[in-house]
C-alpha positions as a Markdown table, in Angstrom:
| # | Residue | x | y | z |
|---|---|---|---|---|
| 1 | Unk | 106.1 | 20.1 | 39.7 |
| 2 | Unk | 105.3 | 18.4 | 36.7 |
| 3 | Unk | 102.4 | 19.2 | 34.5 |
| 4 | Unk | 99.6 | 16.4 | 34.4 |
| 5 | Unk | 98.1 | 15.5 | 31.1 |
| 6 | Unk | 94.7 | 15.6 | 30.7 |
| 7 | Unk | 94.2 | 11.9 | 30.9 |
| 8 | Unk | 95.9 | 11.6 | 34.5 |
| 9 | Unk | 93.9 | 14.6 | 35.9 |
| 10 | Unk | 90.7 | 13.1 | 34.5 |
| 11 | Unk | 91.8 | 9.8 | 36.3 |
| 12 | Unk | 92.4 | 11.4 | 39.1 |
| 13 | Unk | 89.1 | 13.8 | 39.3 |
| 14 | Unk | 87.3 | 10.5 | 38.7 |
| 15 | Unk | 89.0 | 9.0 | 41.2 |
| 16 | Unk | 88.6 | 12.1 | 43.8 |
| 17 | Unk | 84.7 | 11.5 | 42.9 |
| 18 | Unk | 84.7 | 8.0 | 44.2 |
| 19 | Unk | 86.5 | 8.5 | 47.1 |
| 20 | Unk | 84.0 | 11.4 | 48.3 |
| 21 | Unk | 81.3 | 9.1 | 47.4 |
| 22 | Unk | 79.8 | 11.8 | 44.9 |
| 23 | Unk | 77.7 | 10.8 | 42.1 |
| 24 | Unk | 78.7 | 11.6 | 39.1 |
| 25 | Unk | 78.4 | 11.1 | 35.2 |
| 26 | Unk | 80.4 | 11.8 | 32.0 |
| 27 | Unk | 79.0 | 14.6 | 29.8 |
| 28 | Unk | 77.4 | 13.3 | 26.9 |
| 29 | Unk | 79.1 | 16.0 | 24.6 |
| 30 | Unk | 82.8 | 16.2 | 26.0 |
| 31 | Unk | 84.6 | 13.2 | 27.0 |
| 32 | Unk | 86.7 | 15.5 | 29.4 |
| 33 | Unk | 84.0 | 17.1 | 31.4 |
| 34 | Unk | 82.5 | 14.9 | 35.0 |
| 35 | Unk | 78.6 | 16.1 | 36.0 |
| 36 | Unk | 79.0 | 15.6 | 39.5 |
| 37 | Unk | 75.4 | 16.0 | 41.7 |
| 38 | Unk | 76.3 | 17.4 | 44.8 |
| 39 | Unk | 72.8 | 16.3 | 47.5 |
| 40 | Unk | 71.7 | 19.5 | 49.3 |
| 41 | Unk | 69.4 | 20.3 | 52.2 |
| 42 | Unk | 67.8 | 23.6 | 51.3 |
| 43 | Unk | 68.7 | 22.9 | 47.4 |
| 44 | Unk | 67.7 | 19.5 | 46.8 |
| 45 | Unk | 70.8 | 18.9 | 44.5 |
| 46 | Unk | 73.3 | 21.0 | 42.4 |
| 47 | Unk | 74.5 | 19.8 | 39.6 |
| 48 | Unk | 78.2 | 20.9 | 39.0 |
| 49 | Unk | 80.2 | 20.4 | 35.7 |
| 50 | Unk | 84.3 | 19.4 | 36.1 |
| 51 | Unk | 85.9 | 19.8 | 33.1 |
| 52 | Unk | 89.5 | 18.6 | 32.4 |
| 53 | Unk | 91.4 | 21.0 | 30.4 |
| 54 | Unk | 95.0 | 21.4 | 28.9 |
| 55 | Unk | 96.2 | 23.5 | 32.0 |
| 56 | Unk | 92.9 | 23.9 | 34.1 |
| 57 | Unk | 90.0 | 22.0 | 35.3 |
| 58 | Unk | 86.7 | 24.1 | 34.9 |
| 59 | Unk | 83.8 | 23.9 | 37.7 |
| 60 | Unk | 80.4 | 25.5 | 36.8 |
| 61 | Unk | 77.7 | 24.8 | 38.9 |
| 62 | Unk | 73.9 | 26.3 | 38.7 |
| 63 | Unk | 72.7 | 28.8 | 41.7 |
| 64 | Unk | 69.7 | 29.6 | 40.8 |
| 65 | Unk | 68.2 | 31.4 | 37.5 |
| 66 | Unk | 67.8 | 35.0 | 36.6 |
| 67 | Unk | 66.1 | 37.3 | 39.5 |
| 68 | Unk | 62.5 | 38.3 | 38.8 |
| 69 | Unk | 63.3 | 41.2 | 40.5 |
| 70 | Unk | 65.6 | 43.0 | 42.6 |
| 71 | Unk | 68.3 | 42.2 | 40.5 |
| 72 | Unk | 70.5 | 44.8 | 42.2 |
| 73 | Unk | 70.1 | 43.4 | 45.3 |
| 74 | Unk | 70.9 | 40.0 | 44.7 |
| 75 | Unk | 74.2 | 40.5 | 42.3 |
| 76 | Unk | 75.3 | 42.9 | 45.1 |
| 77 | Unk | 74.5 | 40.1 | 47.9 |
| 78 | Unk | 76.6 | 37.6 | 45.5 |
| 79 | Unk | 79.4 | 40.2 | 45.1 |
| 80 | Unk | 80.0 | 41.0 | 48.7 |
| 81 | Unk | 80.1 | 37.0 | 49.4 |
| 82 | Unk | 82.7 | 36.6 | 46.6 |
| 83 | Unk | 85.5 | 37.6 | 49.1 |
| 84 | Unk | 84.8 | 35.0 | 51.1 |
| 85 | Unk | 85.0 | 32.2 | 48.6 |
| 86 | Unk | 88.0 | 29.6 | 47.7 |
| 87 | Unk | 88.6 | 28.3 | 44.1 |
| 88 | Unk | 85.4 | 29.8 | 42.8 |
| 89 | Unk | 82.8 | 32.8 | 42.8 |
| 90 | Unk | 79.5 | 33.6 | 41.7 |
| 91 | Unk | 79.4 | 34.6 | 38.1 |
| 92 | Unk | 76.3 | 35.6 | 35.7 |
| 93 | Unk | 75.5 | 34.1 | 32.5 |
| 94 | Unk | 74.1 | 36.4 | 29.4 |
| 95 | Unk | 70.6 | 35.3 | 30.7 |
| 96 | Unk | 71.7 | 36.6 | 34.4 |
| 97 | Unk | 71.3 | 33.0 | 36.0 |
| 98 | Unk | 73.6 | 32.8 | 38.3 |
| 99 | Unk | 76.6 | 30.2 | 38.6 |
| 100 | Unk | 79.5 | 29.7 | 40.3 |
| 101 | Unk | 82.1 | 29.0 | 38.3 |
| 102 | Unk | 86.3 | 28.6 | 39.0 |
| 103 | Unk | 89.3 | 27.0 | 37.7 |
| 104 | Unk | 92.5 | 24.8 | 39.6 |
| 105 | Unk | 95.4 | 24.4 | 37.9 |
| 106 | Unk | 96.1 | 20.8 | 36.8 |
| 107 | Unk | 99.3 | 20.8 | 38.9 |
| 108 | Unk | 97.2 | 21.8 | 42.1 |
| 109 | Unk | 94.6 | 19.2 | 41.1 |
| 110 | Unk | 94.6 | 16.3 | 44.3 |
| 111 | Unk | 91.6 | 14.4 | 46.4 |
| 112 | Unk | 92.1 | 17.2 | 48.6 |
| 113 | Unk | 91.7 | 20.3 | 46.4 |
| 114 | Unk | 88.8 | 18.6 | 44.5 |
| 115 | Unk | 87.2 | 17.8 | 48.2 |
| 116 | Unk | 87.8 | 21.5 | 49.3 |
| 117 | Unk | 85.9 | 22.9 | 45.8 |
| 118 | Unk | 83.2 | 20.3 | 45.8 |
| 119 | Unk | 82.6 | 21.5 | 49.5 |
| 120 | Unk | 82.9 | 25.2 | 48.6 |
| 121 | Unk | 80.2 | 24.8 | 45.9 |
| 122 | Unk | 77.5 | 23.0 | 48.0 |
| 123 | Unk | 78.2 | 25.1 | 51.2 |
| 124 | Unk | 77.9 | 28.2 | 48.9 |
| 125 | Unk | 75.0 | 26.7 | 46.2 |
| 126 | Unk | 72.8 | 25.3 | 49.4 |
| 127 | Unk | 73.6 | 27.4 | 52.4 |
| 128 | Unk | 72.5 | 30.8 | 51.1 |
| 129 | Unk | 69.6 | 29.3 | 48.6 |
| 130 | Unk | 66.9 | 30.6 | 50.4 |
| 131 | Unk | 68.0 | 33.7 | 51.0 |
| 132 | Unk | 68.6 | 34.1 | 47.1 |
| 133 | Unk | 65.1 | 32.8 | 46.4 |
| 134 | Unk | 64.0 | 35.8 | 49.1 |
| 135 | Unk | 65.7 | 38.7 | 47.7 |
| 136 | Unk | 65.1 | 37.9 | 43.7 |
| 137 | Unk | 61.7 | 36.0 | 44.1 |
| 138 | Unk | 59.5 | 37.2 | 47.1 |
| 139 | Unk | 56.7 | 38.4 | 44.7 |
| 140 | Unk | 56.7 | 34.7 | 43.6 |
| 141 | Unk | 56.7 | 33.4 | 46.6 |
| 142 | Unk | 53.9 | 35.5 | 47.5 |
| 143 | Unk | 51.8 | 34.5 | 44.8 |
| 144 | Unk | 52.7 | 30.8 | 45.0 |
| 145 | Unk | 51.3 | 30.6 | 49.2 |
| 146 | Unk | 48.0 | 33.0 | 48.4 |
| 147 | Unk | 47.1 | 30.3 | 45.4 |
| 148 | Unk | 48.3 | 27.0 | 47.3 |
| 149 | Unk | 46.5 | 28.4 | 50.5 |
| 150 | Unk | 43.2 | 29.8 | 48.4 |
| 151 | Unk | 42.8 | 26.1 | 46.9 |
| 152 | Unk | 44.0 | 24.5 | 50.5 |
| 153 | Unk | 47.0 | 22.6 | 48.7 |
| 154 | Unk | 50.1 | 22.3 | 51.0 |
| 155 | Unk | 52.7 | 24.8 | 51.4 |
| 156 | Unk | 54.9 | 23.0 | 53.5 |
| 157 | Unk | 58.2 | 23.4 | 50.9 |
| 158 | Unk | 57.0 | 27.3 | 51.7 |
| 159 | Unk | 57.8 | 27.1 | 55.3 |
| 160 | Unk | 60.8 | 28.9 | 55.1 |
| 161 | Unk | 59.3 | 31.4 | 53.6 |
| 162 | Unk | 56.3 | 31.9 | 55.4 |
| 163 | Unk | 56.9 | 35.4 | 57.1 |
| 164 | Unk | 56.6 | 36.7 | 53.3 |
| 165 | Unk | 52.9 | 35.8 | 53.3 |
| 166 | Unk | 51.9 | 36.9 | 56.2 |
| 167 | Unk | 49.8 | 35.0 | 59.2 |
| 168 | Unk | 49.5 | 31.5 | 58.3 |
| 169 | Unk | 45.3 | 31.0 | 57.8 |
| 170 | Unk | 43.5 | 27.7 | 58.6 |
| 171 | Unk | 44.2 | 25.3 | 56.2 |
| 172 | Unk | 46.2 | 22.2 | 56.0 |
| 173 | Unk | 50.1 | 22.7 | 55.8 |
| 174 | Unk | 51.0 | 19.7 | 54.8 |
| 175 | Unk | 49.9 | 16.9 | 52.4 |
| 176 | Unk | 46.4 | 15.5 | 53.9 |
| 177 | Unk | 46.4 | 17.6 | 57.0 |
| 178 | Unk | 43.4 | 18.4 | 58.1 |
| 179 | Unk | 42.0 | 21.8 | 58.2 |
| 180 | Unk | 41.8 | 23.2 | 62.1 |
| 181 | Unk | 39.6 | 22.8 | 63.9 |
| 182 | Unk | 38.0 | 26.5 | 64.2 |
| 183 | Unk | 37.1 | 27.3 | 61.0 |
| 184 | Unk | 36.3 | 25.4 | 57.7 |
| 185 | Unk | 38.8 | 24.4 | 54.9 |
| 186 | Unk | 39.2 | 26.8 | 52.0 |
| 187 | Unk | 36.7 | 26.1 | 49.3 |
């Protein structure tokens, strides 16, 4: 096989983009490196960087940031789920946000491969999203649904995550719902 240059792989990442109907931008610093915003359902969007190298194309795309707590927990839950992965795997920055980062070879690099690791990194940025939220951010959550529900704001983007707060109260669950009906609305 014959090695690409980094021109014709960029062409063809581009291109790979397009075809998939991804959205996607050049970085403002590095004329080499795609931002490609992969739509989600549980994460509304994950933004995942391509960059075209002189033997490799680079992906690194944001999970979610550093753990509040149970940090343990959640790098060993990433860990175990790193066998399971193609092209790429959860990785930690100094910070501890995690990523998932991995690297093609240019002569690997087709519509097909770039289709398989765009796939891999929303399946595996989106799928599992709440679950990370759980295990490194319940006390968050926690907090978040007792101050949204003691001021009767919405916590219908809590939903998910409503067996960490306990019995839902009366109060409205969604923007202008009204309170039930047997008891008053929180002050």
């Amino acid at each position: 096989m014959a090695i690409r240059t980094k021109d014709e792989a960029l062409t063809l990442l581009r291109t790979a983009l397009d075809d998939a109907g991804v959205a996607w931008e050049p970085a403002a610093t590095d004329p080499f490196t795609l931002v490609a915003t992969l739509p989600g359902v549980r994460k509304l969007s994950t933004a995942c960087a391509l960059r075209v190298g002189d033997h490799t194309l680079s992906l690194n795309a944001f999970v979610i940031r550093r753990p509040d707590e149970n940090h343990e927990g959640v790098y060993r839950w990433l860990l175990e789920r790193n066998t399971k992965l193609f092209g790429v795997a959860y990785a930690i920055d100094a910070l501890g946000d995690v990523y998932l980062a991995g690297r093609l070879p240019l002569e690997a690099l087709t519509p097909d491969s770039v289709d398989r690791l765009l796939g891999t990194v929303l399946q595996n940025a989106d799928e599992p999203f709440n679950t990370l939220l759980e295990l490194g951010f319940a006390s968050a959550i926690r907090r978040e649904w007792e101050w949204r529900t003691k001021r009767g704001e919405s916590t219908r983007n809590l939903d998910a995550f409503s067996h960490l707060a306990g019995p839902r109260g009366p109060g409205p669950t969604t923007a202008g719902e009204a309170a039930p009906a047997e008891g008053p609305a929180p002050a």
